[in-house]
N, C-alpha and C positions, 0 to 999 in steps of 0.2 A: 504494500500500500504506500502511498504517500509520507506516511509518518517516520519510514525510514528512508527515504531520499536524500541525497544531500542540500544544502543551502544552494548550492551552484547550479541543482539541476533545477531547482525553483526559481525562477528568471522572477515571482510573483512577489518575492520574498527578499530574494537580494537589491532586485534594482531600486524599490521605497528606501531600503538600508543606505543602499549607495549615496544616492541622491542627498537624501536626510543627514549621512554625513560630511558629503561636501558642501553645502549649503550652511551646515552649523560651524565649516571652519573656513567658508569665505566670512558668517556673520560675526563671528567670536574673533577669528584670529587671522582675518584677513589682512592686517597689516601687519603680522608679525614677519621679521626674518625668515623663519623656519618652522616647519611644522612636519612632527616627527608620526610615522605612522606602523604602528605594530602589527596590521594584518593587512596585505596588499595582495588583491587579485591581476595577472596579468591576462584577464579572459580583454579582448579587445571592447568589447561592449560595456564593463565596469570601466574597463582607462579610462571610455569615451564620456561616462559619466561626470566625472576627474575632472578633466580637459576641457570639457563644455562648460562647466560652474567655475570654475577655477585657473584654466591654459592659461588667461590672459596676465595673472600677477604672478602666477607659480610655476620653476619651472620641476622637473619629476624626476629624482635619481629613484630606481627601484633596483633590490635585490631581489631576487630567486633562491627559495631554500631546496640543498640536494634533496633527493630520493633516496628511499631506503636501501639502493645499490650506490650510493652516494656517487652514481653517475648521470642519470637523468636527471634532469630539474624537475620541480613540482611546479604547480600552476599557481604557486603563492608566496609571499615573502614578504619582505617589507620593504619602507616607502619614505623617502623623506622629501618633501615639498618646502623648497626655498625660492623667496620672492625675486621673482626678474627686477627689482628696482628698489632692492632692500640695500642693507649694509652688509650682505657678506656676497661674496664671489667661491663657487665651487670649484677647487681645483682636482676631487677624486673623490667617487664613491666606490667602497670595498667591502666586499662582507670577510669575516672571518670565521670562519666553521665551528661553533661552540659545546656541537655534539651532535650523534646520530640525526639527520635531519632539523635542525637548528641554526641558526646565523645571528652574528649579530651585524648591523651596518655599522660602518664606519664613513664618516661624510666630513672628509678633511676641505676644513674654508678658512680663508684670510679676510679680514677688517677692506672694506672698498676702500679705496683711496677716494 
């Protein structure tokens, strides 16, 4: 039945989620430098979600956490959104492998001149 489906294959379910969260951090935290994000989908239709409420001040370093052969990529990761016209400039995003299927991002920036 439906009850055990994933979030992802409920298009019904995630996209109010999506939406609802991009919207709460153009209103809350849209002027901040950075906005750090701990569950990032890379399905193209959740980016598009992103991108449409958000592309224009933010721009999107995303990691991908491995699979349990820690060769495939999963279809999730996380996300750090830094403003095109803030105080910091991104010189590298990097994850580093923190455990079986796990990352943490690393999102090395410098002060804008």
């Amino acid at each position: 039945g439906r009850s055990d489906e994933r979030e992802s294959a409920r298009r019904d379910l995630w996209l109010p989620r999506a939406q609802n969260v991009a919207s709460y951090i153009s209103d809350k935290f849209g002027k901040s430098d950075a906005v750090l994000l701990q569950e990032w989908w890379f399905d193209e239709q959740f980016t598009e979600v992103f991108d449409g409420i958000l592309g224009d001040e933010f721009e999107l370093f995303a990691e991908r956490r491995p699979g349990a052969d820690g060769k495939e990529m999963r279809p999730d990761g996380m996300c750090c959104l830094v403003r095109k016209d803030g105080g910091l400039e991104v010189l590298e995003s990097e994850k580093v492998l923190t455990g079986p299927q796990r990352i943490a991002q690393i999102i090395h920036c410098r002060e804008r001149c």
